[in-house]
Every structure is written in structure tokens, then in C-alpha cells.
N, C-alpha and C positions, 0 to 999 in steps of 0.2 A: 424776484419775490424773496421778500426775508425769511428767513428759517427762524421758528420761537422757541426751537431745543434752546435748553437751559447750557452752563458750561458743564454742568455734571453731566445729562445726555451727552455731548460732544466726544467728552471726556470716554464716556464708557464706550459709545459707538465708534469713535474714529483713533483713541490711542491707547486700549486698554490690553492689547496684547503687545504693543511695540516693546522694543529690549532697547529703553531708552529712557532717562530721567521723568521724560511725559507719560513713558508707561507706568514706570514707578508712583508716580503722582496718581495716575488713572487707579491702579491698584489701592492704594490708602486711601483715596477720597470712598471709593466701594464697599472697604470696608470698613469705614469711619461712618457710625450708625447717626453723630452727630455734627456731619459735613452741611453748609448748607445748601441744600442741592439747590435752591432755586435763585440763591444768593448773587448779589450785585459783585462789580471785581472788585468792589470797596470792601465788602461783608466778606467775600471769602479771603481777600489779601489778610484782613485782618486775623481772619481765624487759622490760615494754616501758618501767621506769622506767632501766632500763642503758643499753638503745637507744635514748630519745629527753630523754636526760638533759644538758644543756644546749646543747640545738638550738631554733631559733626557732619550736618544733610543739609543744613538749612542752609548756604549756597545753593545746593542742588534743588534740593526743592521750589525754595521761591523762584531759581532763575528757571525751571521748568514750567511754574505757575506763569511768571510774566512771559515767555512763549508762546507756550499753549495756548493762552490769554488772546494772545496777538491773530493765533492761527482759528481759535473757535472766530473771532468777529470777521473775520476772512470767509470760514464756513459758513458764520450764520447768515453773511449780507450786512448788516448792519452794524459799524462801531459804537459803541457805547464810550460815551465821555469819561474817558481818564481822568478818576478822584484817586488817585492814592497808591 
């Protein structure tokens, strides 16, 4: 059976304390008031690429995103079609 936590749930439930690029990302989307939490991988790729778009993280981050990414549709059950 599918699980229909969002990736922000995921996110907060399953890598929000790790001491790890995903935790770090679990932290910022937490307190990013406008993350969007219900957001497709398309919708969030695009918005944490605005926010960490030529800072000295944005390796880090997006390759945590495209991870974590990987690891939520493993948790949820269900992949969701790669747009982007």
C-alpha cells in the first residue's frame, strides 16, 4: 500500500535529525515558511534551485534533494515520473 506523506512529511519524519546533507536540507525546508510542502519534484526542484542557486551549498543541496528524492518514493511506494 502507498504511503501519501508529502516529501516535506518524509523529509521531517524520517531525515530531520540525521548529521547529513539530507538532514541539512530536512532543516531549511522546516524552516523555509515558503517551501512547498505539498509540492511535485518538479515544483520543489525548481524552487530550492532559485534559493540555493549560485551559493557555495548548492552542490550540496540539490544533490541531497535529488537523494532524498530517490529515498522518499522508495518510502512512499510509489515513484513519481521524473520531469526535471
Amino acid at each position: 500500500m502507498a504511503n501519501n506523506d508529502s516529501y516535506f512529511d518524509y523529509m521531517i519524519q524520517e531525515r530531520f535529525l540525521d548529521d547529513s546533507d539530507a538532514g541539512n536540507l530536512a532543516f531549511i525546508i522546516w524552516i523555509d515558511k515558503d517551501f512547498p510542502r505539498d509540492g511535485t519534484r518538479q515544483e520543489i526542484c525548481v524552487y530550492l534551485d532559485s534559493k540555493v542557486a549560485g551559493t557555495d551549498v548548492y552542490y550540496e543541496i540539490m544533490t541531497a534533494f535529488r537523494q532524498s528524492w530517490r529515498e522518499y518514493e522508495d518510502w512512499r511506494g510509489s515513484p513519481e515520473v521524473a520531469d526535471g
